[in-house]
N, C-alpha and C positions, 0 to 999 in steps of 0.2 A: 504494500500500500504506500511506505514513505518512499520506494522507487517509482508509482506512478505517479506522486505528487512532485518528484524532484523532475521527471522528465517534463510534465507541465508547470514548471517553474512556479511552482504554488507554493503556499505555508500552510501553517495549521497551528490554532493553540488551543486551550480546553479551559474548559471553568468546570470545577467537581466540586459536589455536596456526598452523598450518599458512599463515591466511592473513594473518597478520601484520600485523591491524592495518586490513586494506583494508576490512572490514564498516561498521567502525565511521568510517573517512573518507567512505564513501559517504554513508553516515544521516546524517555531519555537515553533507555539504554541501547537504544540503534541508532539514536539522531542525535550523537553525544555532543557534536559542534557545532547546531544548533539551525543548521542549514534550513531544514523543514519543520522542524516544531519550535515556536519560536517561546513556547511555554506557556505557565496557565495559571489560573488560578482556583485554589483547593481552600472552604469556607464550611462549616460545620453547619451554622444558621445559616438561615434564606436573608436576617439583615448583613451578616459580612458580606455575603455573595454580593447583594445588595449596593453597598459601602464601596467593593471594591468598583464594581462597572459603572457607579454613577446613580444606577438607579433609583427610584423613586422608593423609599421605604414600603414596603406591603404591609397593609393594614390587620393581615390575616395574623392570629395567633401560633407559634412555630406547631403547635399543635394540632392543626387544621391542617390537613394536606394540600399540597397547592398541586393544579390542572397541570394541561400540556402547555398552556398558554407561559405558566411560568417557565415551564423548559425554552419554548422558543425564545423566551425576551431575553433572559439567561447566553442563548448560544449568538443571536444577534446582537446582541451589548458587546459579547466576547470581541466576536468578530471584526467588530469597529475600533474600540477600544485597545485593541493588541494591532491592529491593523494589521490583518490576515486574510489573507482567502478565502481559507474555512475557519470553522470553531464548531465542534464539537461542547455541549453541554451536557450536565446533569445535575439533575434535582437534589435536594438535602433529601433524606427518606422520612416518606411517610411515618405519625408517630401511633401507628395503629398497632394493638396488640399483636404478637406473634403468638398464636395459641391454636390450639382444635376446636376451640370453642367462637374463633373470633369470626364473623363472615365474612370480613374481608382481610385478607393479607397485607403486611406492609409493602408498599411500594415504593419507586421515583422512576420517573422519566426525564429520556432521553432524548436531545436532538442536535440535528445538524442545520449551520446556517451554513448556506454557498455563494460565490461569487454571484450568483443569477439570482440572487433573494430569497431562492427556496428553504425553506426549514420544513425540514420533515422532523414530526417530534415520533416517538414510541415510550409506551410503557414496560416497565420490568416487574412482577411479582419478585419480591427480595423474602421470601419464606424460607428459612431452616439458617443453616450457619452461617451467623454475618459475613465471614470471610470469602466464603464460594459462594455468596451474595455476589460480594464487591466485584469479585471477580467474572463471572456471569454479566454483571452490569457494565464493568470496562471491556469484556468483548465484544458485548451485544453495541455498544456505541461505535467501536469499529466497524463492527460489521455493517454497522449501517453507513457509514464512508464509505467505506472497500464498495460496496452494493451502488451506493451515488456513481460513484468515478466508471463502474465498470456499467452504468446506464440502466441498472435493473430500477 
């Protein structure tokens, strides 16, 4: 993926909540000089996230889950702010019970902003071990670049 983006002379940088930072250790560790990933920012709350791109403070309680809307504004802030090509986003995680008893699973969403305006946002169920959460959530967000560039 960062040799399709190096051969269309792109960038890419990431703003992370839920998956804390692992997006952007991944891209570092094959894009270590900094050529295509120009870096990102990783925020626990939806105010730093927030705080960091400018944005308008969310009125929501960190405890209310926020939509797709918030992933998009999230990867399009990214996008300008870092001033890059792409921007990959994701959400802080839903603060819904993890339980058998709970109806709904915790969640966060993902998206991609691109040079042509498009954001495509997706949701991730983040149920069982936080860690193959996180993980799970920073490849489904590539996946969905890799899927952009190759026109699916």
């Amino acid at each position: 993926m960062l040799r399709e983006l190096r051969s269309r002379g792109t960038t890419l940088a990431s703003c992370e909540g839920a998956s804390g930072g692992l997006l952007a250790r991944r891209l570092l560790r094959i894009d270590t000089a900094g050529e295509i990933y120009r870096g990102g920012l990783t925020g626990l709350s939806n105010h730093t996230l927030a705080a960091f791109l400018e944005l308008p403070p969310d009125p929501r309680p960190q405890s209310q889950p926020h939509g797709p809307e918030w992933a998009s504004q999230l990867a399009v802030a990214t996008r300008h702010r870092l001033q890059v090509d792409y921007a990959l986003a994701i959400t802080t995680r839903s603060w819904l019970e993890d339980s058998e008893q709970s109806a709904k699973a915790p969640f966060a969403h993902y998206a991609l902003a691109t040079p042509q305006g498009v954001v495509e946002v997706r949701e991730l169920n983040l149920a069982g071990d936080p860690a193959i959460a996180q993980a799970r959530l920073t490849k489904s967000a590539l996946n969905l670049l890799r899927l952009h560039l190759r026109g699916n």
